[in-house]
C-alpha positions in Angstrom: -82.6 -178.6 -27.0 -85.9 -178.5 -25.6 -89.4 -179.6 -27.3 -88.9 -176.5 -25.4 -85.5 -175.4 -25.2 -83.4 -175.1 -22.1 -80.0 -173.3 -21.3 -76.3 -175.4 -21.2 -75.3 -172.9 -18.3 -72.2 -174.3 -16.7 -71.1 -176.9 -18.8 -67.3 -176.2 -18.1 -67.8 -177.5 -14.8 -69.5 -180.9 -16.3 -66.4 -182.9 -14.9 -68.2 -182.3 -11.3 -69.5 -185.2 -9.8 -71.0 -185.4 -6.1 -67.9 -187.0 -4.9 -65.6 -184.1 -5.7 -67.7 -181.5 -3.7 -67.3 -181.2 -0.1 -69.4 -183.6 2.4 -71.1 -179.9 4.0 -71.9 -178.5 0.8 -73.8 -181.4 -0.8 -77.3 -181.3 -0.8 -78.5 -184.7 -1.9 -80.5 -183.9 -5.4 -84.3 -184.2 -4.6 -87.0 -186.2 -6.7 -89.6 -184.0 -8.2 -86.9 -181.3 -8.4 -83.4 -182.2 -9.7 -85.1 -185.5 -11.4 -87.9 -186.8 -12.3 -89.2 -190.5 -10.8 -90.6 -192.5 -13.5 -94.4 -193.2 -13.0 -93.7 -196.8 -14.8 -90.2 -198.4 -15.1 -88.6 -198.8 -18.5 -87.0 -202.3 -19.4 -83.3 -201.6 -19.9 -81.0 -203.2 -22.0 -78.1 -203.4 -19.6 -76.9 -207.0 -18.2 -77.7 -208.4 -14.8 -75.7 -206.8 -12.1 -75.1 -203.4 -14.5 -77.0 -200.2 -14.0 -78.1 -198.5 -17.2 -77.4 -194.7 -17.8 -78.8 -193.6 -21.4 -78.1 -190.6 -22.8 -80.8 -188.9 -25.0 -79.7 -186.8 -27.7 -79.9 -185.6 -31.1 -77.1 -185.0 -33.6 -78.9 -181.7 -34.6 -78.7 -180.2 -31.4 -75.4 -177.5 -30.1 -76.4 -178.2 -26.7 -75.6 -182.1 -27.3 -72.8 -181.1 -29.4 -71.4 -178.9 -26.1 -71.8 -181.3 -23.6 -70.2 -184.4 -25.3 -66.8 -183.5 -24.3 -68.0 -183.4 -20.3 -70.0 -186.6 -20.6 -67.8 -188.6 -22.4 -65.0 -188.0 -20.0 -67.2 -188.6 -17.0 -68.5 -191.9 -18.6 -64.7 -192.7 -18.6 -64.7 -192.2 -14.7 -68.0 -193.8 -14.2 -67.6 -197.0 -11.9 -67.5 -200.3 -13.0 -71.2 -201.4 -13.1 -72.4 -198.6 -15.4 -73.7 -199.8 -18.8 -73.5 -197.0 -21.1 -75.5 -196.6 -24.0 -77.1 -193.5 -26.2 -80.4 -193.0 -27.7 -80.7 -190.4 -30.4 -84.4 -188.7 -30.2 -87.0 -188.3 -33.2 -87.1 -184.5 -32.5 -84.8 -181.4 -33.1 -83.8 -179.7 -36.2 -84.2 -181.0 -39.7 -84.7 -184.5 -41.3 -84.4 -186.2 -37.3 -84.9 -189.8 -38.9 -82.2 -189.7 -41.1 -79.6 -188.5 -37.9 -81.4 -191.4 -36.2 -80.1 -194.4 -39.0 -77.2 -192.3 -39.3 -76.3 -192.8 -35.6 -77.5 -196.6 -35.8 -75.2 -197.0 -39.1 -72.1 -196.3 -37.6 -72.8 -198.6 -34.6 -74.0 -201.5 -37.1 -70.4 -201.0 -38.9 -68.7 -201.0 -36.0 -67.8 -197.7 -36.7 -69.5 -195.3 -33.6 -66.7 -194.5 -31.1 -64.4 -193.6 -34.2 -67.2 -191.5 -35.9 -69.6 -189.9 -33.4 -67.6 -186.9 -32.6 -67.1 -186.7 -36.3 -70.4 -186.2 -37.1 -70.9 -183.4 -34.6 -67.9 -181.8 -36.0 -69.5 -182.0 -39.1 -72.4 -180.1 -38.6 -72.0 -177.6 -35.6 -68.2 -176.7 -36.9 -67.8 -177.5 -39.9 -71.0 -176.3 -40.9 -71.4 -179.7 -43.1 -75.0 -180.3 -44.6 -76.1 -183.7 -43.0 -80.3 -183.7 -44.4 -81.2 -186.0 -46.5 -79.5 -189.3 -47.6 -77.7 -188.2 -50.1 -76.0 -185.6 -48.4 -75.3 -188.1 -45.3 -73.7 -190.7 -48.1 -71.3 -188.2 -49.5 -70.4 -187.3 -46.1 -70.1 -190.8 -45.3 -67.6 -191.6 -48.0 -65.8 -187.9 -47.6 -64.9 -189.2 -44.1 -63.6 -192.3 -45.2 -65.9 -194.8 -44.6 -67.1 -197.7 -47.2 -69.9 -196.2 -49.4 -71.3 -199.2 -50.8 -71.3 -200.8 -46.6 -72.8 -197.1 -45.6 -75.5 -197.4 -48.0 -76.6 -200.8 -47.5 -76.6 -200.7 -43.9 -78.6 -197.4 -44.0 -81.0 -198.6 -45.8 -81.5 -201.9 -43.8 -84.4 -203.7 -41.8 -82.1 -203.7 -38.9 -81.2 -200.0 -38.8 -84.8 -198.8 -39.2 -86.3 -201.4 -36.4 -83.5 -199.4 -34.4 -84.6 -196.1 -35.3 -88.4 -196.9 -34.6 -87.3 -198.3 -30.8 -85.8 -195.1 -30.6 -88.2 -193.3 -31.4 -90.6 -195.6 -28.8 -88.0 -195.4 -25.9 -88.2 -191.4 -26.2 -91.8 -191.5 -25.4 -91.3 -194.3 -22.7 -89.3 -192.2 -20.7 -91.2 -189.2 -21.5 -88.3 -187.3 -22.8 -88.8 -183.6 -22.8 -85.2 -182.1 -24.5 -81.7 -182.7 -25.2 -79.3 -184.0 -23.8 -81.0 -185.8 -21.1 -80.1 -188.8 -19.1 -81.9 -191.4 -17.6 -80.8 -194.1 -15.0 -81.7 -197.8 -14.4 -85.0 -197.3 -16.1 -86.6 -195.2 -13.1 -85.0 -191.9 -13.2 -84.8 -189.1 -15.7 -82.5 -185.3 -15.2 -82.0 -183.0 -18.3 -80.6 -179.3 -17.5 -84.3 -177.9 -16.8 -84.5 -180.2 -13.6 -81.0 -180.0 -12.5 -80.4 -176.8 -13.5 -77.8 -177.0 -15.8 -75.7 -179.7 -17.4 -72.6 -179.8 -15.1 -75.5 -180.3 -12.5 -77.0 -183.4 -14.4 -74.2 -185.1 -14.1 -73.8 -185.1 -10.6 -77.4 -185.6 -10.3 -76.6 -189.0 -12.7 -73.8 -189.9 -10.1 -76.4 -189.3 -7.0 -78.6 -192.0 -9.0 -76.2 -194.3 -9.6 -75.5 -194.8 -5.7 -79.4 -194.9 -5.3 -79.6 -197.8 -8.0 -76.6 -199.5 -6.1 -79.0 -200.0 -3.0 -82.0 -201.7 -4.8 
Protein backbone atom coordinates (compact mmCIF):
# COMPACT_ATOMS: atom_id res chain seq x y z
CA UNK A 1 0.00 0.00 0.00
CA UNK A 2 0.80 3.35 -1.00
CA UNK A 3 1.55 6.53 1.40
CA UNK A 4 -0.61 6.62 -1.57
CA UNK A 5 -2.03 3.46 -2.51
CA UNK A 6 -1.34 1.64 -5.76
CA UNK A 7 -3.04 -1.42 -7.51
CA UNK A 8 -1.55 -5.35 -7.19
CA UNK A 9 -2.86 -5.77 -10.94
CA UNK A 10 -1.29 -9.02 -12.28
CA UNK A 11 0.16 -10.55 -9.48
CA UNK A 12 -0.66 -14.21 -10.78
CA UNK A 13 1.86 -13.63 -13.36
CA UNK A 14 4.64 -12.61 -10.54
CA UNK A 15 6.70 -15.83 -11.39
CA UNK A 16 7.65 -13.79 -14.72
CA UNK A 17 11.05 -12.87 -14.93
CA UNK A 18 12.76 -11.11 -18.13
CA UNK A 19 14.34 -14.37 -18.97
CA UNK A 20 11.10 -16.24 -19.61
CA UNK A 21 9.68 -13.66 -22.11
CA UNK A 22 10.81 -13.88 -25.63
CA UNK A 23 14.12 -11.89 -26.82
CA UNK A 24 11.56 -9.63 -29.45
CA UNK A 25 9.12 -8.81 -26.89
CA UNK A 26 11.44 -7.50 -24.13
CA UNK A 27 11.69 -3.98 -23.85
CA UNK A 28 14.52 -3.37 -21.47
CA UNK A 29 12.73 -1.51 -18.30
CA UNK A 30 13.71 2.25 -18.49
CA UNK A 31 15.12 4.49 -15.51
CA UNK A 32 12.75 7.33 -14.59
CA UNK A 33 9.95 5.04 -15.75
CA UNK A 34 9.85 1.40 -14.57
CA UNK A 35 12.44 2.44 -11.67
CA UNK A 36 13.64 4.97 -10.01
CA UNK A 37 17.78 5.78 -9.93
CA UNK A 38 18.67 6.74 -6.51
CA UNK A 39 20.02 10.36 -6.30
CA UNK A 40 22.56 9.07 -3.41
CA UNK A 41 23.50 5.36 -2.93
CA UNK A 42 22.43 3.54 0.19
CA UNK A 43 25.08 1.36 2.12
CA UNK A 44 23.87 -2.23 1.94
CA UNK A 45 24.33 -4.86 4.18
CA UNK A 46 25.04 -7.54 1.70
CA UNK A 47 28.74 -9.16 1.64
CA UNK A 48 31.39 -8.42 -0.97
CA UNK A 49 30.71 -9.98 -4.23
CA UNK A 50 26.63 -10.18 -3.37
CA UNK A 51 24.03 -7.87 -4.74
CA UNK A 52 21.41 -6.73 -2.28
CA UNK A 53 17.65 -6.91 -3.15
CA UNK A 54 15.41 -5.59 -0.09
CA UNK A 55 12.05 -5.90 0.04
CA UNK A 56 10.02 -3.08 1.72
CA UNK A 57 6.94 -4.04 3.31
CA UNK A 58 4.51 -3.93 6.00
CA UNK A 59 2.71 -6.78 7.83
CA UNK A 60 -0.41 -4.55 7.73
CA UNK A 61 -0.65 -4.35 4.22
CA UNK A 62 -2.99 -7.11 1.68
CA UNK A 63 -1.04 -6.04 -1.10
CA UNK A 64 2.28 -7.43 0.79
CA UNK A 65 0.28 -10.11 2.02
CA UNK A 66 -0.69 -11.01 -1.98
CA UNK A 67 2.51 -10.88 -3.30
CA UNK A 68 4.56 -13.00 -0.82
CA UNK A 69 3.70 -16.16 -2.41
CA UNK A 70 5.29 -14.66 -6.06
CA UNK A 71 8.33 -13.21 -4.37
CA UNK A 72 9.25 -15.74 -2.28
CA UNK A 73 9.29 -18.29 -4.98
CA UNK A 74 11.17 -16.00 -7.30
CA UNK A 75 13.77 -15.34 -4.47
CA UNK A 76 14.12 -19.18 -4.62
CA UNK A 77 15.09 -18.84 -8.36
CA UNK A 78 17.05 -15.86 -7.88
CA UNK A 79 20.88 -16.59 -8.90
CA UNK A 80 23.50 -17.19 -6.65
CA UNK A 81 24.93 -13.73 -5.81
CA UNK A 82 21.60 -12.24 -4.53
CA UNK A 83 21.54 -11.39 -0.84
CA UNK A 84 18.09 -11.23 0.22
CA UNK A 85 16.82 -9.41 2.99
CA UNK A 86 13.37 -7.48 4.12
CA UNK A 87 12.67 -4.30 5.66
CA UNK A 88 9.35 -3.80 7.24
CA UNK A 89 8.27 0.10 6.83
CA UNK A 90 7.02 2.61 9.76
CA UNK A 91 3.80 3.30 7.77
CA UNK A 92 0.51 1.40 6.89
CA UNK A 93 -2.38 0.46 9.01
CA UNK A 94 -2.44 0.53 12.82
CA UNK A 95 0.24 0.41 15.58
CA UNK A 96 3.24 0.02 12.51
CA UNK A 97 6.04 -0.02 15.38
CA UNK A 98 4.78 -2.82 17.00
CA UNK A 99 4.61 -5.03 13.38
CA UNK A 100 8.12 -3.60 13.08
CA UNK A 101 9.70 -5.49 16.54
CA UNK A 102 7.32 -8.03 15.79
CA UNK A 103 9.07 -8.79 12.41
CA UNK A 104 12.60 -8.12 14.15
CA UNK A 105 11.53 -10.67 17.11
CA UNK A 106 11.02 -13.61 15.12
CA UNK A 107 14.36 -12.99 13.19
CA UNK A 108 16.27 -12.43 16.76
CA UNK A 109 14.68 -16.00 17.82
CA UNK A 110 15.58 -17.52 15.00
CA UNK A 111 12.16 -17.95 14.32
CA UNK A 112 11.33 -15.77 10.78
CA UNK A 113 11.30 -18.28 7.81
CA UNK A 114 8.98 -20.59 10.11
CA UNK A 115 6.71 -17.60 11.24
CA UNK A 116 6.48 -14.84 8.64
CA UNK A 117 3.76 -16.28 6.54
CA UNK A 118 2.12 -17.06 9.84
CA UNK A 119 1.81 -13.69 10.74
CA UNK A 120 0.23 -12.67 7.52
CA UNK A 121 -2.18 -15.54 7.83
CA UNK A 122 -2.96 -14.11 10.98
CA UNK A 123 -4.16 -10.93 10.13
CA UNK A 124 -5.40 -10.85 6.38
CA UNK A 125 -7.15 -14.54 6.90
CA UNK A 126 -7.61 -15.24 9.86
CA UNK A 127 -8.66 -11.94 10.77
CA UNK A 128 -6.34 -12.13 14.02
CA UNK A 129 -5.92 -8.78 16.09
CA UNK A 130 -2.06 -8.12 15.92
CA UNK A 131 -2.15 -4.03 17.69
CA UNK A 132 -0.71 -3.63 20.62
CA UNK A 133 1.65 -5.84 22.61
CA UNK A 134 -0.48 -7.65 24.30
CA UNK A 135 -2.39 -8.77 21.64
CA UNK A 136 0.98 -9.71 19.55
CA UNK A 137 2.14 -11.78 22.97
CA UNK A 138 -0.96 -13.90 23.03
CA UNK A 139 -0.56 -14.41 19.47
CA UNK A 140 2.92 -15.18 19.96
CA UNK A 141 2.32 -17.95 22.53
CA UNK A 142 -1.10 -19.20 20.55
CA UNK A 143 1.22 -20.05 17.74
CA UNK A 144 3.53 -21.79 19.72
CA UNK A 145 6.38 -19.85 20.32
CA UNK A 146 8.15 -19.32 23.92
CA UNK A 147 6.25 -16.48 25.70
CA UNK A 148 8.65 -15.60 28.28
CA UNK A 149 11.78 -15.51 24.95
CA UNK A 150 8.90 -13.47 22.86
CA UNK A 151 8.56 -10.99 25.48
CA UNK A 152 11.94 -10.33 26.40
CA UNK A 153 13.26 -10.13 23.01
CA UNK A 154 10.41 -7.70 22.13
CA UNK A 155 11.07 -5.62 24.47
CA UNK A 156 14.99 -5.46 23.90
CA UNK A 157 17.61 -2.74 23.05
CA UNK A 158 18.50 -4.80 20.06
CA UNK A 159 15.06 -5.21 18.56
CA UNK A 160 14.25 -1.48 18.88
CA UNK A 161 17.83 -0.26 17.42
CA UNK A 162 16.37 -2.54 14.57
CA UNK A 163 13.15 -1.01 14.32
CA UNK A 164 14.52 2.65 14.38
CA UNK A 165 17.18 1.59 11.18
CA UNK A 166 14.10 0.61 9.72
CA UNK A 167 12.39 3.13 10.06
CA UNK A 168 15.80 5.38 8.71
CA UNK A 169 16.47 2.94 5.69
CA UNK A 170 12.66 3.76 4.52
CA UNK A 171 13.44 7.38 4.21
CA UNK A 172 16.96 6.56 2.69
CA UNK A 173 15.61 5.00 -0.10
CA UNK A 174 12.74 7.35 -0.25
CA UNK A 175 10.20 4.62 -0.12
CA UNK A 176 6.81 5.66 -1.43
CA UNK A 177 4.43 2.24 -0.78
CA UNK A 178 4.30 -1.36 -0.28
CA UNK A 179 5.73 -3.84 -1.36
CA UNK A 180 8.58 -2.23 -2.96
CA UNK A 181 12.01 -3.45 -3.90
CA UNK A 182 15.19 -1.93 -4.13
CA UNK A 183 18.54 -3.27 -5.68
CA UNK A 184 22.27 -2.87 -4.76
CA UNK A 185 21.54 0.31 -3.02
CA UNK A 186 20.92 2.36 -6.31
CA UNK A 187 17.66 1.33 -7.62
CA UNK A 188 14.10 1.38 -6.41
CA UNK A 189 10.56 -0.31 -8.43
CA UNK A 190 7.25 -0.65 -6.49
CA UNK A 191 3.90 -1.48 -8.75
CA UNK A 192 3.38 2.39 -9.52
CA UNK A 193 6.66 2.47 -11.65
CA UNK A 194 6.51 -0.82 -13.12
CA UNK A 195 3.16 -1.05 -13.38
CA UNK A 196 2.11 -3.84 -11.45
CA UNK A 197 3.80 -6.33 -9.28
CA UNK A 198 4.45 -9.26 -11.66
CA UNK A 199 6.21 -6.36 -13.51
CA UNK A 200 8.46 -5.40 -10.55
CA UNK A 201 9.82 -8.46 -10.45
CA UNK A 202 11.17 -8.66 -13.75
CA UNK A 203 12.16 -5.06 -13.46
CA UNK A 204 14.23 -6.58 -10.13
CA UNK A 205 15.69 -9.25 -12.47
CA UNK A 206 16.64 -6.43 -15.21
CA UNK A 207 18.60 -4.74 -12.14
CA UNK A 208 20.22 -7.49 -11.07
CA UNK A 209 22.07 -8.01 -14.55
CA UNK A 210 22.73 -4.15 -14.42
CA UNK A 211 24.39 -4.60 -10.91
CA UNK A 212 26.34 -7.63 -12.39
CA UNK A 213 28.26 -5.14 -14.76
CA UNK A 214 29.45 -2.60 -12.13
Amino acid sequence: MKRRDFSLAATSIGLLSLAAVPAHAQRAPKAGTDFLVLDKRVPVDAPAGKIEVVEFFSYNCPHCNDFEPSLEAWVKAAPKEVAFRRIPVPFVGNDVEAKQRLYFTLEAMGKLEEYHSKVFAAIHAQRQNLNGEANIQAWAERAGLDGAKFKETFASFGVASKARRAAQQTEAYKVAGVPALAVAGRWYVDGETAGSMAKVLQVATFLIGEAKKG
